[in-house]
C-alpha positions in Angstrom: -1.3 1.2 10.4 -4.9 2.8 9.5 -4.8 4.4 12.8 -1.1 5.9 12.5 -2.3 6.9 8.7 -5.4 8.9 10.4 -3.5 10.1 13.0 -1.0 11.5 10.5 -4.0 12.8 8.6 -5.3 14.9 11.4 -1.9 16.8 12.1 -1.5 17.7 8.9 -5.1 19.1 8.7 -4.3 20.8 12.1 -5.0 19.2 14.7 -1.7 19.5 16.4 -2.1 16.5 19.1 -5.5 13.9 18.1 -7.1 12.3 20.7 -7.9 8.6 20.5 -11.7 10.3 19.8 -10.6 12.3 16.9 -9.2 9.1 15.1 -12.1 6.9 16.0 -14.5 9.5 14.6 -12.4 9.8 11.2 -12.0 6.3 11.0 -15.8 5.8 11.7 -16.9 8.4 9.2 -15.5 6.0 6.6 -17.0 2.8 7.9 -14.0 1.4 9.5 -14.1 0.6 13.0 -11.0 1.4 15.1 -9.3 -1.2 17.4 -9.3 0.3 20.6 -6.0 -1.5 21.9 -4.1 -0.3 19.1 -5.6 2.9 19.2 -4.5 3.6 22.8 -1.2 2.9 22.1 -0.6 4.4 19.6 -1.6 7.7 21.9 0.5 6.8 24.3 2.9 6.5 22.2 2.6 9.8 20.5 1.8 12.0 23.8 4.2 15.0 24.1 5.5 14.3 21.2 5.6 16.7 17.9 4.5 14.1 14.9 7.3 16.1 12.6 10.1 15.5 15.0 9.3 11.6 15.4 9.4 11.5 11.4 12.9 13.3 11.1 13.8 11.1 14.3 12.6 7.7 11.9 14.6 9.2 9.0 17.8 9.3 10.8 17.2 5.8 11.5 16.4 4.7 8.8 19.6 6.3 6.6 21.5 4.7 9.6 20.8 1.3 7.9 22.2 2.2 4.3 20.5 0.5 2.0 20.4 2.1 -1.6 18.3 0.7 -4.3 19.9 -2.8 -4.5 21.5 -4.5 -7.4 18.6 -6.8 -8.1 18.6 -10.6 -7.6 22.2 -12.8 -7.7 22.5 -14.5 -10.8 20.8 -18.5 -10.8 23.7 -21.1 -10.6 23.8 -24.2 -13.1 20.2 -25.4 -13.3 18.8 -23.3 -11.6 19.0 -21.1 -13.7 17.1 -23.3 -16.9 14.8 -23.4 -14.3 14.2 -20.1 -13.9 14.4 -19.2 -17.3 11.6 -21.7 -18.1 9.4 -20.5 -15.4 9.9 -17.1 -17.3 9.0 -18.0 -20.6 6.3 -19.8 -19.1 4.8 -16.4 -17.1 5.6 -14.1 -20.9 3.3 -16.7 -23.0 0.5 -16.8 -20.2 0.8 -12.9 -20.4 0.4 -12.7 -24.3 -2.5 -15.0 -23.7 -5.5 -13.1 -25.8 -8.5 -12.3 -22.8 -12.1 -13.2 -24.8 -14.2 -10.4 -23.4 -17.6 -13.0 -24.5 -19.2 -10.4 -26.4 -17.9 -7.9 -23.6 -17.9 -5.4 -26.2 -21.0 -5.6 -27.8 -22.0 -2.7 -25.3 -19.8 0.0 -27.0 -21.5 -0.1 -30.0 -19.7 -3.4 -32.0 -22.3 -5.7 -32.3 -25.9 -5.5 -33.7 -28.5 -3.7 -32.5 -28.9 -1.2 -29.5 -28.6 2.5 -29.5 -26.0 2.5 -27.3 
């Protein structure tokens, strides 16, 4: 994915068609090395190909599938459901659970001493 995000990247900063090169230097000049198997596939992939036309090509596919924003999960049958609503509860009072910051802020100026 790193090396389809660089190589996305580099179009749009215009380089028209990256070499497997240009993503292994941008990848490298933030510490990340590049797998060379992907990487060479992913050229392969992308020769003679426009990187706008393969997007509009993926959006037609994916509006093919529907899809929409979904209704949410199906309502918990029986007990289930007490279940559920336990397991709730349970996550809300952990939540409201007060943090102790152990004297955490003593360094912006609320306890004793210090100029700070």
């Amino acid at each position: 994915m790193r090396h389809l995000a660089v190589y996305m990247m580099l179009v749009l900063g215009g380089n028209a068609s990256p070499s497997a090169e240009d993503v292994t230097k941008a990848l490298s000049s933030v510490g990340i090395e590049a797998d060379e198997a992907r990487l060479s596939q992913l050229i392969a992939e992308m020769e003679g190909k426009d990187l706008n036309e393969v997007m509009e090509a993926g959006k037609k596919k994916l509006a093919s599938l529907g899809g929409g924003g979904g209704g949410g999960a199906p309502a918990a049958g029986g007990a289930a459901g007490g279940a559920a609503a336990e397991a709730v509860e349970e996550k809300k009072e952990e939540e409201e659970e007060e943090v102790d910051m152990g004297g955490g802020m003593d360094m912006f100026g609320g306890g004793e001493g210090g100029d700070y």
